[in-house]
C-alpha positions in Angstrom: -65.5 -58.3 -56.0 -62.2 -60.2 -55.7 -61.0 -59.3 -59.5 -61.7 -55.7 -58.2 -60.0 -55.9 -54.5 -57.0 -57.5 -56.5 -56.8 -55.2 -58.9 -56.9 -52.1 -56.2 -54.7 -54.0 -54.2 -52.0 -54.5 -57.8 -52.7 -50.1 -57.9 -51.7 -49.7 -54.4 -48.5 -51.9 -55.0 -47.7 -49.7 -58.2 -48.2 -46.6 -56.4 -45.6 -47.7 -53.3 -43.2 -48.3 -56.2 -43.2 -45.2 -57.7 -43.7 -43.2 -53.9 -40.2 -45.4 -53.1 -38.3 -44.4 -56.6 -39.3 -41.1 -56.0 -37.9 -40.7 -52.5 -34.5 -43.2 -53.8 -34.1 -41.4 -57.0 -32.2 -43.8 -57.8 -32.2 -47.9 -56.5 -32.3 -51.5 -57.8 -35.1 -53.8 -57.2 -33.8 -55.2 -53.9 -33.4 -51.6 -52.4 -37.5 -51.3 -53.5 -38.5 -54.6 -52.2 -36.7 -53.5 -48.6 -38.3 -49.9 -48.7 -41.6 -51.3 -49.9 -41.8 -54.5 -47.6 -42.9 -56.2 -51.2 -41.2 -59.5 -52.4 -38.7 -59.2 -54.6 -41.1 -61.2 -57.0 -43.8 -58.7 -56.9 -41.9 -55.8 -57.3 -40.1 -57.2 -60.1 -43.7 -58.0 -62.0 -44.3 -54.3 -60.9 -41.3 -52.8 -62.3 -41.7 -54.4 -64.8 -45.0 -53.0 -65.7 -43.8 -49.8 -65.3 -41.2 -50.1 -67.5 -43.6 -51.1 -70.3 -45.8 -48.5 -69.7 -42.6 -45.5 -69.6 -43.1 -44.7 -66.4 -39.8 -46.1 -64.9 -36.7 -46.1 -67.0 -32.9 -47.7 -66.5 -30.9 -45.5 -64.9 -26.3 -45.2 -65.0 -25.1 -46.6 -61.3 -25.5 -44.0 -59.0 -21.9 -42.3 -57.8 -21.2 -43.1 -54.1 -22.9 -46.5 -53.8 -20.7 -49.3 -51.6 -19.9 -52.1 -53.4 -19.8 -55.3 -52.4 -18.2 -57.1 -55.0 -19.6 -59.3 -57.6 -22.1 -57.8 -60.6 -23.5 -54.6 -59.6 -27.5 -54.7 -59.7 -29.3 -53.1 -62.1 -30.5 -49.7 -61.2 -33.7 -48.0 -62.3 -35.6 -44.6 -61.3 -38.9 -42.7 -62.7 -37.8 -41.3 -65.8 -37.3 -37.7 -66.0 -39.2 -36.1 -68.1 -42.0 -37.1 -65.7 -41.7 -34.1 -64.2 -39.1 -31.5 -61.7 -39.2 -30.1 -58.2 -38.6 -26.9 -57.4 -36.4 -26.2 -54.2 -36.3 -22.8 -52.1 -34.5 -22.0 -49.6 -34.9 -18.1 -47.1 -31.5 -18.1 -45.6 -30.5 -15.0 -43.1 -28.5 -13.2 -46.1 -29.6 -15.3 -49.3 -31.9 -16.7 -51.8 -31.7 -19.9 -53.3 -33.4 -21.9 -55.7 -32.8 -25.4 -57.3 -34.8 -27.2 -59.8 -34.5 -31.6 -60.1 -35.6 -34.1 -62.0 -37.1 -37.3 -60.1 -34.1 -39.0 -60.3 -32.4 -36.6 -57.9 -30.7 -35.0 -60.7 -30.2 -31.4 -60.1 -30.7 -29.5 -63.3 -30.3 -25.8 -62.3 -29.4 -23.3 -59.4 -29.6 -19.7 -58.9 -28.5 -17.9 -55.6 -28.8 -14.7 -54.6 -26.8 -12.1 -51.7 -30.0 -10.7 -49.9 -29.8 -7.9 -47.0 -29.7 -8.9 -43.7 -33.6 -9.1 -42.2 -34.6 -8.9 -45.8 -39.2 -8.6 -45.4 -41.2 -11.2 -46.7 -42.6 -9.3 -49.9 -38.9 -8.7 -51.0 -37.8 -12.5 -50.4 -40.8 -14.0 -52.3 -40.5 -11.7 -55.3 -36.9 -13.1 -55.4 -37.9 -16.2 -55.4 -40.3 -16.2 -57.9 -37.5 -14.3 -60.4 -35.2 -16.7 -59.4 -37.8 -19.5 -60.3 -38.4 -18.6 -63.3 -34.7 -18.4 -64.4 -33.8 -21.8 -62.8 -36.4 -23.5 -65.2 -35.7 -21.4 -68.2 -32.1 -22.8 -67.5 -32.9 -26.4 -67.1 -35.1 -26.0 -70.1 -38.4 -26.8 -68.1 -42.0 -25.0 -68.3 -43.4 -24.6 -65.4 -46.3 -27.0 -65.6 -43.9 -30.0 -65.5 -43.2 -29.3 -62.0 -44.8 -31.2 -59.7 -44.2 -28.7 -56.5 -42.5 -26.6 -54.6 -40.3 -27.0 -51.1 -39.6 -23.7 -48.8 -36.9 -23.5 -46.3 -37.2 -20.9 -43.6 -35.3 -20.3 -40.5 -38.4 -20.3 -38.0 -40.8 -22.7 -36.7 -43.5 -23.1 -39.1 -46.9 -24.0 -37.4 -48.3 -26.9 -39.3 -52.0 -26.9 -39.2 -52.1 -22.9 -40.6 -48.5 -23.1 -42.5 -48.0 -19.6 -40.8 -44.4 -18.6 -39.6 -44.1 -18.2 -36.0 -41.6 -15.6 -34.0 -37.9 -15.6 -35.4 -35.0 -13.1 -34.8 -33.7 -14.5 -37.7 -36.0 -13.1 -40.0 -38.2 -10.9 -38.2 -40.0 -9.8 -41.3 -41.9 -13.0 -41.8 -43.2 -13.5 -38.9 -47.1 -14.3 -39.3 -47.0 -14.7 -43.0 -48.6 -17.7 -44.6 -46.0 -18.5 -46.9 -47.1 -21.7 -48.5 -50.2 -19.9 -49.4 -48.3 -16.6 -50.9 -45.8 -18.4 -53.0 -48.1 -20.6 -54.1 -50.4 -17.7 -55.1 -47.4 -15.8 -57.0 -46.4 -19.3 -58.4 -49.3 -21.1 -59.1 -47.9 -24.1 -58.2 -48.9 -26.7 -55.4 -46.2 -25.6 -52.1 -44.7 -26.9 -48.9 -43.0 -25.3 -46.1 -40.9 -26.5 -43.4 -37.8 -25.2 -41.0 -34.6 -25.0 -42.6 -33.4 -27.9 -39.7 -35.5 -30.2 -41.2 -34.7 -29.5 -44.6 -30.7 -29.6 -43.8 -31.8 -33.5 -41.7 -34.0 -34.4 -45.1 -31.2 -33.9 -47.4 -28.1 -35.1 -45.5 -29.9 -38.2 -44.7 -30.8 -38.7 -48.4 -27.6 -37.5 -49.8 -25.1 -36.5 -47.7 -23.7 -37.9 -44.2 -26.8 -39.3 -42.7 -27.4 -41.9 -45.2 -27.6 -45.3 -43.9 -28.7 -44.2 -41.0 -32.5 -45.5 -39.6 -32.7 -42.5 -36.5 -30.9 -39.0 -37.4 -30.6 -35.8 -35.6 -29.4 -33.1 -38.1 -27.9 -30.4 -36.0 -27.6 -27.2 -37.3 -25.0 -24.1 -36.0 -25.4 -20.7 -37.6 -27.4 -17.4 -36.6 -30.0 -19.9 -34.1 -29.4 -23.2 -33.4 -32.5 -26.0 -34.3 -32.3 -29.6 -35.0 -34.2 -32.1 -37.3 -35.4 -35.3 -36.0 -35.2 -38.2 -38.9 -37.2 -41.7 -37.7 -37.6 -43.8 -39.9 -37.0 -42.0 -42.9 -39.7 -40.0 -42.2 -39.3 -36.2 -40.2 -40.5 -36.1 -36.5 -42.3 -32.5 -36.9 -44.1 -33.0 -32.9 -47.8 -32.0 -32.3 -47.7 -28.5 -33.6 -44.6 -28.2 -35.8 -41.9 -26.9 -33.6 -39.7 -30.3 -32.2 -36.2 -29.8 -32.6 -36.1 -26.9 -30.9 -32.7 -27.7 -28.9 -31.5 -23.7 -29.5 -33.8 -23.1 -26.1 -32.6 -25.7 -23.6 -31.6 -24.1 -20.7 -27.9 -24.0 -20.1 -27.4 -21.0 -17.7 -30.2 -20.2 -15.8 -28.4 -16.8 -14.2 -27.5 -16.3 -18.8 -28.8 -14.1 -21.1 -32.5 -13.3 -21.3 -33.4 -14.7 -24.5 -35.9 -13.9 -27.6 -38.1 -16.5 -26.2 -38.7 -15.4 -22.7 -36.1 -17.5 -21.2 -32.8 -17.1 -19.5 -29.5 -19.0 -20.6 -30.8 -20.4 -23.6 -28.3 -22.8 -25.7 -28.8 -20.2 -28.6 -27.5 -17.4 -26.6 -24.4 -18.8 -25.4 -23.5 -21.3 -28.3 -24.7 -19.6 -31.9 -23.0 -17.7 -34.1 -23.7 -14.2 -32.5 -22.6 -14.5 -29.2 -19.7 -16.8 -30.5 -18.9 -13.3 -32.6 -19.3 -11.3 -29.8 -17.0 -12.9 -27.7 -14.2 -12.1 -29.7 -15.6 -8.6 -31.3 -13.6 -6.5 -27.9 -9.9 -8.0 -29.1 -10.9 -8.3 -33.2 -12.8 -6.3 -35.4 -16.2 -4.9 -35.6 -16.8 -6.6 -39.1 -15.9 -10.2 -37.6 -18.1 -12.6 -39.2 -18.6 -16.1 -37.8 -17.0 -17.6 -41.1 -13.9 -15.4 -40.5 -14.0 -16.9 -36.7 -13.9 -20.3 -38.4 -11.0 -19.4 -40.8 -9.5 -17.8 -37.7 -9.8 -21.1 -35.7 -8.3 -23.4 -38.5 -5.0 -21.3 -38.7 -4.8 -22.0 -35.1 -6.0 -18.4 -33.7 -6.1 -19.3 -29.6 -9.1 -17.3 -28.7 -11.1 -18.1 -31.7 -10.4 -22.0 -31.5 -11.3 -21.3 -27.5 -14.7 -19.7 -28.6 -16.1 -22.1 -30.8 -14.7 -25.1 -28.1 -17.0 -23.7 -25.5 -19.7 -23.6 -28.0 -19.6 -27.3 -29.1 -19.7 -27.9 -24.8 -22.4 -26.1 -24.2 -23.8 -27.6 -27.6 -22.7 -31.1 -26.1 -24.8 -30.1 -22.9 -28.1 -29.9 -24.6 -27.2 -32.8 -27.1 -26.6 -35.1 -24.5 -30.4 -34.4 -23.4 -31.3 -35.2 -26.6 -29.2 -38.5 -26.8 -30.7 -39.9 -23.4 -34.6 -39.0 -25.0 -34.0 -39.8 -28.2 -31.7 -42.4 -28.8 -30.4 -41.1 -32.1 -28.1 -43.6 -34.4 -26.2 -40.4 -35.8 -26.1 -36.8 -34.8 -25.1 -34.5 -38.2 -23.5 -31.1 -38.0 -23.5 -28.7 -40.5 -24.7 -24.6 -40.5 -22.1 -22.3 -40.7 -20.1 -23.2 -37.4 -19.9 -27.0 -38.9 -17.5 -25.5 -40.8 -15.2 -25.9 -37.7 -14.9 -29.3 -37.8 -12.7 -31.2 -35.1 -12.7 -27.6 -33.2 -16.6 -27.9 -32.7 -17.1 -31.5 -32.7 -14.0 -32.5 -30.5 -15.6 -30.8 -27.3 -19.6 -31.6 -28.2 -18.2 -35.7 -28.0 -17.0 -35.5 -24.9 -19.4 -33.6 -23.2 -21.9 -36.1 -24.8 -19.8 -38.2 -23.7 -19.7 -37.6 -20.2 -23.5 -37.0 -20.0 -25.4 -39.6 -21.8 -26.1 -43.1 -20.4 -23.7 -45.7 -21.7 -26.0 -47.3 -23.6 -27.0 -44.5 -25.9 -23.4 -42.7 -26.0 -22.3 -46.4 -27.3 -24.8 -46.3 -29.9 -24.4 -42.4 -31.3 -22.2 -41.0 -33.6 -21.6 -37.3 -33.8 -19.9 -36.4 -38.1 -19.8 -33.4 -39.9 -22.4 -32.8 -42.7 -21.0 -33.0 -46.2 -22.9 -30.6 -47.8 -22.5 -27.3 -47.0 -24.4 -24.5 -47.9 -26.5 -26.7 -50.0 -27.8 -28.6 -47.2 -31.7 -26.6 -46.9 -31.8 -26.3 -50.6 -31.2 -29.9 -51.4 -33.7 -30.4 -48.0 -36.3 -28.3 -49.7 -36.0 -30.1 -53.0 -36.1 -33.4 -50.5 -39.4 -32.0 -48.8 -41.0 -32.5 -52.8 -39.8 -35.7 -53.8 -39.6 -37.7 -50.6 -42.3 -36.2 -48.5 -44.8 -34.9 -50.0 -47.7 -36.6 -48.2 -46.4 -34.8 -44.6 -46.2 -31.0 -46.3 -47.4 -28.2 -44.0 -49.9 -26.3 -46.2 -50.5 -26.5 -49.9 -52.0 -24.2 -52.2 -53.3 -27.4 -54.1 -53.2 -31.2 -53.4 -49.7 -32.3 -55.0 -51.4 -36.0 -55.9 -53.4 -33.7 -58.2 -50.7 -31.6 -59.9 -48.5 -34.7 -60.0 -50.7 -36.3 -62.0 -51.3 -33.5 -64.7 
């Protein structure tokens, strides 16, 4: 009995190693003995093992690490060939599709223009052409890969994996994507918001590394927010916390898509930003024009997107006082603003958040674009598997094929 309870125990160990290497990608053993709570010891004697068997292989230092003088450490990660994830990401007018390695490696990418409102049937049979290219590229068949992440803009209900309302793209709303894709794939798939995939991969990759409590705020077509604790996403009882896009801000504004009157969304995301301007400008203004606009110092479209990173501040400010965050990440495609955007949201934080909390916050820009819900849905593979919405098979069992 104890030659068996140490032996499970010695399995369980093994398995937090590999868990943590495939969420790092990349890390020495001091960065697995802090994200496993193991001693250094024992996750040397575990690495080592591992090693042995070909599981985990040396890796070349990993580009962006902070030095801190001295001989670097010695950096290791599951070796490749193990197997891929497959990332997809449903924006508003495109279709994306990466596929990496377990080392965080991205191998291949294929995007796609899509027209606006584009229906669920069309999206997926993109997807699943764009799939298979990706992995012809990267030279992968598709029974290394170990499963799939989908990015949506929409709350996703978790216990059915079935989109909810979105006026982003109306077309999807009901359809059990995770089940579909998975069907026309025949591969194991997850699901989650496109906030949540932009907060999973700038905290991995981008600007919100280092950081123990994130709030990934994201500014295009609707506004939503991911909630990083812990390294872990905060998804609430049903699926749908983040939601900041419907705090009330004007209760006399706008009747929303929701119901509600004077929702953040309304006032602050990229349509009514556009409209503002659309009288003076012209009818094809695009929110990425307004941006290009603002940063060669056009008056009214640097005054537009000010009053949106207020009324943004507004409903952040709710959010520092609740939540606490360490570091509050913008990206979508009003990030692109920068200082324009971020200057006012401060300082209406500023001004509404308990000193406390407005000490401990910072509000950056993400650093990765575009990419950011691909790289999240790639993210939603590797680093959190365990907390998917729906699967059309258990990944433990496809990861191990």
């Amino acid at each position: 009995m104890r030659s068996g309870s140490l032996s499970s125990l010695r399995e369980l160990n093994r398995g937090r190693v590999i868990e943590s290497l495939r969420a790092l990608g990349v890390a020495s053993r001091a960065e697995l003995a802090r994200a496993t709570g193991l001693s250094p010891a024992t996750v040397s004697t575990l690495v080592g093992e591992l090693v042995e068997a070909g599981i985990v292989v040396d890796a070349p230092e990993r580009s962006g690490r902070r030095s801190h003088g001295g001989r670097p450490p010695a950096l290791i990660a599951l070796d490749p060939s193990g197997g891929v994830a497959l990332g997809i990401d449903f924006g508003k007018r495109h279709l994306a599709v990466a596929v990496a390695a377990l080392n965080h490696e991205i191998l291949a990418e294929r995007w796609r223009e899509m027209h606006e409102d584009y229906d669920a049937r069309t999206g997926m049979d993109g997807a699943a052409e764009l799939a298979a290219q990706a992995l012809e590229h990267a030279g992968v068949a598709p029974d290394r890969v170990i499963g799939v992440g989908l990015g949506l803009a929409g709350p996703i209900h978790r216990s059915t994996g079935t989109i909810g309302s979105s006026a982003i793209l109306p077309g999807w709303t009901g359809v059990q994507v995770a089940e579909e894709m998975g069907n026309r794939l025949a591969l194991p798939v997850h699901v989650d918001n496109d906030a949540n995939l932009g907060a999973l991969a700038e905290f991995h990759w981008g600007a919100g590394r280092d950081a123990s409590t994130l709030v990934y705020l994201k500014l295009a077509t609707g506004i939503g927010a991911g909630l990083v604790i812990g390294g872990r996403l905060f998804h609430g009882a049903g699926g749908t916390a983040g939601e900041i896009g419907h705090t009330t801000i004007d209760e006399a504004g706008p009747i929303c898509r929701c119901g509600n009157r004077g929702c953040l969304e309304m006032i602050a995301a990229a349509p009514a930003v556009v409209d503002l301007l659309r009288a003076t400008r012209s009818e094809d203004l695009t929110i990425e024009g307004v941006v290009e606009l603002a940063a060669d110092g056009d008056p009214g479209c640097q005054r537009a997107i000010s009053d949106a990173g207020s009324h943004t501040g507004q409903a952040v400010a709710n959010l520092c006082n609740l939540f606490n965050p360490e570091r509050i990440v913008v990206g979508g495609s009003m990030g692109a603003a920068g200082e324009v955007l971020l200057g006012p949201m401060r300082e209406a934080v500023r001004r509404r958040v308990i000193p406390s909390a407005a000490e401990d916050v910072e509000i950056v820009p993400g650093v990765l674009g575009d990419r950011a819900e691909l790289l999240g849905a790639v993210a939603l593979v590797l680093n959190e598997k365990e907390h998917g919405v729906v699967t059309s098979r258990p990944l433990e069992e496809a990861a191990t094929q």
